[in-house]
LOPA-838255 format. One record per residue (C-alpha): residue number from 0; residue in three letters; x, z, y. Coordinates in steps of 0.1 Angstrom, whole numbers, plus 5000, padded with zeros to 4 digits. Each point is the difference from the previous one (the first is absolute). Layout:
! residues N
atom torti:NUM; fidren:ALA; u:X; w:Z; v:Y
...
END
This chain:
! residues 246
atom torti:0; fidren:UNK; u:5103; w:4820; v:4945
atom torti:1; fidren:UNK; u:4963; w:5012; v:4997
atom torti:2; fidren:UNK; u:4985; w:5029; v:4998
atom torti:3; fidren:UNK; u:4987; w:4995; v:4967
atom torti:4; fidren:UNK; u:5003; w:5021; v:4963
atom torti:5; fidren:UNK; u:5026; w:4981; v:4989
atom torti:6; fidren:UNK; u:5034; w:5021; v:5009
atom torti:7; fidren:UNK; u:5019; w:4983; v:5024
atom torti:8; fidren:UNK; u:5034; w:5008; v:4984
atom torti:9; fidren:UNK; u:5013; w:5020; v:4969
atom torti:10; fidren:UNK; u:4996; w:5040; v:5010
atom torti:11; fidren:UNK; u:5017; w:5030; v:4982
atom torti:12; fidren:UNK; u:4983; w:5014; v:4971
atom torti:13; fidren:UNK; u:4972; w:5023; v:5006
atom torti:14; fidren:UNK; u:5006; w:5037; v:4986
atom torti:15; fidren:UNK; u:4970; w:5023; v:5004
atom torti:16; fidren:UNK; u:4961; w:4995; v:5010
atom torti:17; fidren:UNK; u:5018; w:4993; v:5042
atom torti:18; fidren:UNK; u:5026; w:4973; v:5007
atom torti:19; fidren:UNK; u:5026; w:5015; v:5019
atom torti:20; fidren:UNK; u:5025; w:4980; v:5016
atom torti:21; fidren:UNK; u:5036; w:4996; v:4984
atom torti:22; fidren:UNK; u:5029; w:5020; v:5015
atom torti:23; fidren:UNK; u:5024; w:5032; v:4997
atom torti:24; fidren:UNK; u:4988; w:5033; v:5004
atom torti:25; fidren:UNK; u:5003; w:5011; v:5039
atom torti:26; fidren:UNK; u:5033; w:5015; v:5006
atom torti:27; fidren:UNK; u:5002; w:5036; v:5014
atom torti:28; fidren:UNK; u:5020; w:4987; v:5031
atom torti:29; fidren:UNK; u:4966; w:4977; v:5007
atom torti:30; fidren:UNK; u:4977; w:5024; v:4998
atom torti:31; fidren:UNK; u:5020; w:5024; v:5022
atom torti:32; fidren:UNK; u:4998; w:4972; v:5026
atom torti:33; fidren:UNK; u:4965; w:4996; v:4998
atom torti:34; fidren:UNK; u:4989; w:5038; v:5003
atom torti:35; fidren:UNK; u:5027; w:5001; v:5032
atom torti:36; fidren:UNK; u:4986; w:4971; v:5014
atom torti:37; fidren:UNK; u:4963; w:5009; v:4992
atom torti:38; fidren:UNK; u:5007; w:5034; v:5024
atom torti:39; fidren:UNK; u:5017; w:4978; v:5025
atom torti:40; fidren:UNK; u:4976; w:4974; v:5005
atom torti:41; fidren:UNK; u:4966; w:5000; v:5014
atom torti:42; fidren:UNK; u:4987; w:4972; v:4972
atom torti:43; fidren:UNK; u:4970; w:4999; v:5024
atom torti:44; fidren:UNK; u:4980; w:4971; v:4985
atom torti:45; fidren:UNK; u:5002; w:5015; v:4965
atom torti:46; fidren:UNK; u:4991; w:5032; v:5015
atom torti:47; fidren:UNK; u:4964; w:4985; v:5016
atom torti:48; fidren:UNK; u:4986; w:4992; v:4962
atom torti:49; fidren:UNK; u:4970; w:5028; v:5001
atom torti:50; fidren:UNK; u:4980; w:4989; v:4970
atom torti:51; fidren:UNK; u:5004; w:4985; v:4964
atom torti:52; fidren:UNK; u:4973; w:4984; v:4987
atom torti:53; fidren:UNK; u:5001; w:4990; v:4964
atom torti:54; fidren:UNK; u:4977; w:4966; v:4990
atom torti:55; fidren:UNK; u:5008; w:4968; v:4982
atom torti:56; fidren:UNK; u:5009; w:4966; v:5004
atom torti:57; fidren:UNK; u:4991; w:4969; v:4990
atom torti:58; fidren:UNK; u:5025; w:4962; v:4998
atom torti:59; fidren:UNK; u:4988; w:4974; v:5021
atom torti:60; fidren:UNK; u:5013; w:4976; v:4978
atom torti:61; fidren:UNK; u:4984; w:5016; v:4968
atom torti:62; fidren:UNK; u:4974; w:5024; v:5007
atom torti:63; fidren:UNK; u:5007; w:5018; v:4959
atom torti:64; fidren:UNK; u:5032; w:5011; v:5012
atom torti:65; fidren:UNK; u:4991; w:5035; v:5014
atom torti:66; fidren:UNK; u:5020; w:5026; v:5010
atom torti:67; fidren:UNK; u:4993; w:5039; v:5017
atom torti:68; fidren:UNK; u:5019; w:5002; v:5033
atom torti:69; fidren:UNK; u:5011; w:5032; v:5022
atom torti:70; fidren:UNK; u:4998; w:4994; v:5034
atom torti:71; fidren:UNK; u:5021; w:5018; v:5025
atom torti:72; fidren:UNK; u:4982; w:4996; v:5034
atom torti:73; fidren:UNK; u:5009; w:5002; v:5040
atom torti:74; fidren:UNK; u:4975; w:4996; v:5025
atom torti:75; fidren:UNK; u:5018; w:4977; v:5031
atom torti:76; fidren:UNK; u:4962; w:5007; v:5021
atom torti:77; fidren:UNK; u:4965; w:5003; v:4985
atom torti:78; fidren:UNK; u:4999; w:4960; v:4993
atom torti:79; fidren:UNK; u:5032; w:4994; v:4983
atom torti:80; fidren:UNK; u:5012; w:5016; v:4964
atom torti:81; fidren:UNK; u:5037; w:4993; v:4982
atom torti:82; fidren:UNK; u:5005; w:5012; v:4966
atom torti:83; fidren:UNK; u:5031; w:5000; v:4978
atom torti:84; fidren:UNK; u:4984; w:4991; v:4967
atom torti:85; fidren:UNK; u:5017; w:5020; v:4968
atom torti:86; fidren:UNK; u:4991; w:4997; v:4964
atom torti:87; fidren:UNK; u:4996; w:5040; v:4998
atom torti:88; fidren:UNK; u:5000; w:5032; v:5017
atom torti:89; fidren:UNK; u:5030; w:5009; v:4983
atom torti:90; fidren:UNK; u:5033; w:5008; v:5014
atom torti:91; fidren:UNK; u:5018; w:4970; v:4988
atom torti:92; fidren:UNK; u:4975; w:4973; v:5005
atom torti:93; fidren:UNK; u:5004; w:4966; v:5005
atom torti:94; fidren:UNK; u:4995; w:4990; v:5039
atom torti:95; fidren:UNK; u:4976; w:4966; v:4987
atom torti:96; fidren:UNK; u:4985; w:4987; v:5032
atom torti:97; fidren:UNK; u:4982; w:5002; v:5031
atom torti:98; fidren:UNK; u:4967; w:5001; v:5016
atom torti:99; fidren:UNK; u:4985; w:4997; v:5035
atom torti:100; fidren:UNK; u:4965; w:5013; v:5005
atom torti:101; fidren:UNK; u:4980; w:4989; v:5031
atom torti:102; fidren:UNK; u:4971; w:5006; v:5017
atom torti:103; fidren:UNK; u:4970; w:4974; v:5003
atom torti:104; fidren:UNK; u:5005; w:4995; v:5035
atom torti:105; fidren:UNK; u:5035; w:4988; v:4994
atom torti:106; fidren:UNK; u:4992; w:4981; v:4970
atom torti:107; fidren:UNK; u:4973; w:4980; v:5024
atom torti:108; fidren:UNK; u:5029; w:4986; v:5022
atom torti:109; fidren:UNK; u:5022; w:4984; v:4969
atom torti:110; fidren:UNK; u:5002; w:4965; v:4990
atom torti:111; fidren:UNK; u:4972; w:4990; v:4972
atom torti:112; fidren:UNK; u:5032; w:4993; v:4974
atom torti:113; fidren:UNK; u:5015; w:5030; v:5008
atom torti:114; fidren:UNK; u:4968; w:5018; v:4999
atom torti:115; fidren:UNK; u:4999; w:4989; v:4962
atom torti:116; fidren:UNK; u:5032; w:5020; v:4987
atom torti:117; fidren:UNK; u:4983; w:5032; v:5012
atom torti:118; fidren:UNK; u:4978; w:5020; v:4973
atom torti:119; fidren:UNK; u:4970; w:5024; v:5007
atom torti:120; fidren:UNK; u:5003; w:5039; v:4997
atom torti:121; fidren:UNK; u:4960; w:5008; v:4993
atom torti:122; fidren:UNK; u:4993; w:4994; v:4964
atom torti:123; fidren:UNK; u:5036; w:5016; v:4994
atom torti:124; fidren:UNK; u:4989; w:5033; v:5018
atom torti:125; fidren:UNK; u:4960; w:5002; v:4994
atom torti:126; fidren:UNK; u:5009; w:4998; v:4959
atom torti:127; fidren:UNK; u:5023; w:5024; v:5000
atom torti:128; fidren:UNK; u:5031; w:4984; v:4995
atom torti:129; fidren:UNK; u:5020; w:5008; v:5033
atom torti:130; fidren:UNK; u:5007; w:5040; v:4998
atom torti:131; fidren:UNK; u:5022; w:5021; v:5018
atom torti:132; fidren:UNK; u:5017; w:5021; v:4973
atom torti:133; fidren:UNK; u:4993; w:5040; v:5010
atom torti:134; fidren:UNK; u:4979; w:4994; v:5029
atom torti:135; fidren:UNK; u:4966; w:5016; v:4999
atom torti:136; fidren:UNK; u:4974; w:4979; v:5001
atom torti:137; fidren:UNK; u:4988; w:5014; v:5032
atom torti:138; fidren:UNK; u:5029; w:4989; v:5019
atom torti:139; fidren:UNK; u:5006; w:4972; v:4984
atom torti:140; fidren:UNK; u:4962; w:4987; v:5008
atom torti:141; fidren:UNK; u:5006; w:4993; v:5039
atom torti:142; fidren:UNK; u:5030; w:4975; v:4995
atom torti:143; fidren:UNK; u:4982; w:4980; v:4972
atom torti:144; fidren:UNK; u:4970; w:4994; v:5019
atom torti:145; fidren:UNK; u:5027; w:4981; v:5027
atom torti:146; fidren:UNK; u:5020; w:4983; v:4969
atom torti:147; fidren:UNK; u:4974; w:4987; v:4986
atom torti:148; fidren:UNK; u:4991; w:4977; v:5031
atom torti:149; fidren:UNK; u:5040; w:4991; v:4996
atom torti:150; fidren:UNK; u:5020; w:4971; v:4991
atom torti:151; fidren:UNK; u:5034; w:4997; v:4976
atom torti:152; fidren:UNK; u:5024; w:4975; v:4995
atom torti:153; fidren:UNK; u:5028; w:5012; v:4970
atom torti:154; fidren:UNK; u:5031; w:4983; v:4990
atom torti:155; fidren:UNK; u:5010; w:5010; v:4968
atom torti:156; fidren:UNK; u:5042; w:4995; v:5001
atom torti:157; fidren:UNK; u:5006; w:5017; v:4960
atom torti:158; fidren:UNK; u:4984; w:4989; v:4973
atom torti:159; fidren:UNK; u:5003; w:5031; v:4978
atom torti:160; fidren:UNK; u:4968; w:4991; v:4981
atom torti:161; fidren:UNK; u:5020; w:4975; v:4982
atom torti:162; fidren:UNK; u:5027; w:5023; v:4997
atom torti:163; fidren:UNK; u:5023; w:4986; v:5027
atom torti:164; fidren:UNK; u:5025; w:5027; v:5006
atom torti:165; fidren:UNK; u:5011; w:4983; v:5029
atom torti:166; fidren:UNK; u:4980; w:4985; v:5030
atom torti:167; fidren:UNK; u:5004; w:4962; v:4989
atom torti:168; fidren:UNK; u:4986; w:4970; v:5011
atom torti:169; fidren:UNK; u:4973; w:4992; v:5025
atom torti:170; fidren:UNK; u:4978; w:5027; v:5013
atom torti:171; fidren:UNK; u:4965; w:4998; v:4991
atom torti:172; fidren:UNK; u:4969; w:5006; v:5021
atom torti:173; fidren:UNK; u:4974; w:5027; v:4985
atom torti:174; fidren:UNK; u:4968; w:5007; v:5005
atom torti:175; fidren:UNK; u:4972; w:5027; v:4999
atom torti:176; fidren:UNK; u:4974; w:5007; v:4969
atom torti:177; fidren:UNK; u:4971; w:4980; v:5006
atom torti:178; fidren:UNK; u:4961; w:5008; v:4987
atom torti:179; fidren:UNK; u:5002; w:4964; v:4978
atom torti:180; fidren:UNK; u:5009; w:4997; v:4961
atom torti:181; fidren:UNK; u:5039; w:4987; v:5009
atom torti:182; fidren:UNK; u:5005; w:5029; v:5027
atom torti:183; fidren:UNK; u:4992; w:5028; v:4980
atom torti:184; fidren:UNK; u:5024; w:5031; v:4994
atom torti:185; fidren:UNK; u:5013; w:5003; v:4963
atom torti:186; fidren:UNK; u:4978; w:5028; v:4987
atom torti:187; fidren:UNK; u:5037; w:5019; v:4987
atom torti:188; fidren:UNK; u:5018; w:4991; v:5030
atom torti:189; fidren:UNK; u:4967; w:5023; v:5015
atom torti:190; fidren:UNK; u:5002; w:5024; v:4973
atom torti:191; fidren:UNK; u:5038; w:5003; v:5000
atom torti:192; fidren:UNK; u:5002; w:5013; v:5039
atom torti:193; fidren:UNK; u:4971; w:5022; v:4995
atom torti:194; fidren:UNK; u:5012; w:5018; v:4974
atom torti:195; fidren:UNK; u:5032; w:5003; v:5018
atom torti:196; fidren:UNK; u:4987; w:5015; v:5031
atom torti:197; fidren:UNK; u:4975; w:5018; v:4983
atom torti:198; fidren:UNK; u:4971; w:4978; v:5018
atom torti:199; fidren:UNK; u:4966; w:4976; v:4989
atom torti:200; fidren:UNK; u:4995; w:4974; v:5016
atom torti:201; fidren:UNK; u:4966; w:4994; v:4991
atom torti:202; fidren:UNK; u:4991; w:5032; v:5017
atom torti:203; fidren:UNK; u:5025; w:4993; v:5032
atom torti:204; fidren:UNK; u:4978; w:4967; v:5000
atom torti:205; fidren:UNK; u:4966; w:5023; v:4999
atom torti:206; fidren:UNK; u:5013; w:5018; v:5029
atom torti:207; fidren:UNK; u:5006; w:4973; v:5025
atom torti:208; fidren:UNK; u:4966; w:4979; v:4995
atom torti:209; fidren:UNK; u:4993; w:5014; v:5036
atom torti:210; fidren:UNK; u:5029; w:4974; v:5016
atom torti:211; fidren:UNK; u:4990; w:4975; v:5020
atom torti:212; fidren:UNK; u:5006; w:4968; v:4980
atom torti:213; fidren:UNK; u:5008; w:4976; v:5031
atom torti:214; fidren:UNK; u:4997; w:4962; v:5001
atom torti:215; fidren:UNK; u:5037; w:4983; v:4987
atom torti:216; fidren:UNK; u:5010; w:4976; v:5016
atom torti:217; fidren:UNK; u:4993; w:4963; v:4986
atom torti:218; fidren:UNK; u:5038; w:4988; v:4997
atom torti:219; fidren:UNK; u:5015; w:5036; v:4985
atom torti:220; fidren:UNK; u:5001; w:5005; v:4963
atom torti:221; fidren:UNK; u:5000; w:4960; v:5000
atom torti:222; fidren:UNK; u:5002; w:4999; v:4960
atom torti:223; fidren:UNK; u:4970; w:5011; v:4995
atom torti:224; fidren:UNK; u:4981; w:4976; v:5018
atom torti:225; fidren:UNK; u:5021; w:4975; v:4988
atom torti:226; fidren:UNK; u:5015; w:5005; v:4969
atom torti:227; fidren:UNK; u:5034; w:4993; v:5014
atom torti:228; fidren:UNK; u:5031; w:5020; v:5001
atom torti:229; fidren:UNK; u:5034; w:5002; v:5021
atom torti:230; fidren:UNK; u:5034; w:4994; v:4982
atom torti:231; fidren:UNK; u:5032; w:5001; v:5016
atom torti:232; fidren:UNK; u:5027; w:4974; v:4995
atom torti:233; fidren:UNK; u:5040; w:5004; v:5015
atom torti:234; fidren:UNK; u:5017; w:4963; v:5004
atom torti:235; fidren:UNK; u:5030; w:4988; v:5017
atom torti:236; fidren:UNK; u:4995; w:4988; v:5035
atom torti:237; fidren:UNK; u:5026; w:4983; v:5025
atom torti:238; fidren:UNK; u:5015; w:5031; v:5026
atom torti:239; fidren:UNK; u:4988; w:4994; v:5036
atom torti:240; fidren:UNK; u:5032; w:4989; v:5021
atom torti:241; fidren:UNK; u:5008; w:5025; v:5030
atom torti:242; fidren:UNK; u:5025; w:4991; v:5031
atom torti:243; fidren:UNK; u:5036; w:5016; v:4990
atom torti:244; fidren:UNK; u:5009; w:5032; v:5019
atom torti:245; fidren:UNK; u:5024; w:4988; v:5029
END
């Protein structure tokens, strides 16, 4: 099925301004197994996620579908990022996708179609619209000057915009706000997260004039060149035949 705004299947009703998914509260017995097995374990991957960012994303498929995104990020090395993706910074939000953030050196060596799935980080970070919620700005200032050099490619896996309240259907590639009509922010998508974190980003956007804009590379944030997007479509396929086990 594609990734399109047509619901792929009927979904619970939506109660509230935030689908939540469908289910019986969590039992006493659960959460005393998670909070035992929270001090047992290490959980040493979730453990290396050092920053959240807060920005917004747009659909490949349909660029006025646009949604603010909380990224939850571990640095592997200095060239590769992973991000769980949520739809808040709340306690209960809803895991939605992923993204993997590059360097330009390592998006030099990937195939030209791969190259196009990838989105720039500049415009997103020179306007503005990338913060890192409670981080002075002088901290802060160092790592945008290397993200904004950075590529992003962001699979989108829940839907909430269209108030899924499960992840259903095919995931959906995103991209990054663009300086062109179709890739601009929603001015009360903006206005929303500033108010919340008590933040302008007109004046964020004053304060970084002084980073280096670099080059972007010809094949990333192919829509804009092209005026052609990315959809995702899930159809049967015939399994590939292994040997039996002797």
């Amino acid at each position: 099925m594609a990734s399109s705004d047509e619901k792929p299947g009927p979904t619970p009703v939506v109660t509230g301004d935030k689908p939540t998914p469908p289910g019986e509260p969590t039992t006493l017995s659960s959460k005393i197994l998670d909070k035992g097995a929270a001090m047992m374990q290490s959980l040493k991957p979730v453990k290396e996620m050092k920053q959240h960012v807060c920005t917004f994303a747009l659909y490949a498929h349909d660029l006025s579908r646009q949604i603010e995104t909380h990224h939850y990020v571990g640095r592997l090395n200095q060239d590769v990022l992973q991000c769980a993706v949520y739809d808040s910074d709340k306690r209960k939000a809803n895991l939605i996708g992923v993204e993997y953030i590059i360097s330009p050196k390592l998006y030099e060596t990937l195939p030209e179609e791969e190259q196009k799935l990838w989105h720039s980080h500049a415009y997103e970070i020179k306007s503005g619209l990338w913060v890192n919620p409670g981080v002075p700005q002088m901290l802060e200032k160092p790592e945008l000057e290397n993200m904004a050099c950075t590529y992003g490619k962001f699979w989108c896996t829940w839907q909430v915009d269209r108030g899924d309240r499960l992840p259903l259907g095919a995931p959906a590639l995103m991209f990054s706000p663009q300086p062109v009509n179709l890739g601009r922010v929603r001015p009360d998508l903006v206005q929303r997260r500033d108010e919340k974190y008590k933040i302008s980003t007109e004046e964020l956007r004053g304060s970084r004039v002084d980073i280096q804009e670099p080059e972007v590379h010809p094949n990333a944030d192919y829509w804009v060149k092209h005026n052609k997007g990315f959809a995702v479509d899930v159809k049967p396929a015939d399994m590939k035949r292994i040997a039996p086990f002797p």
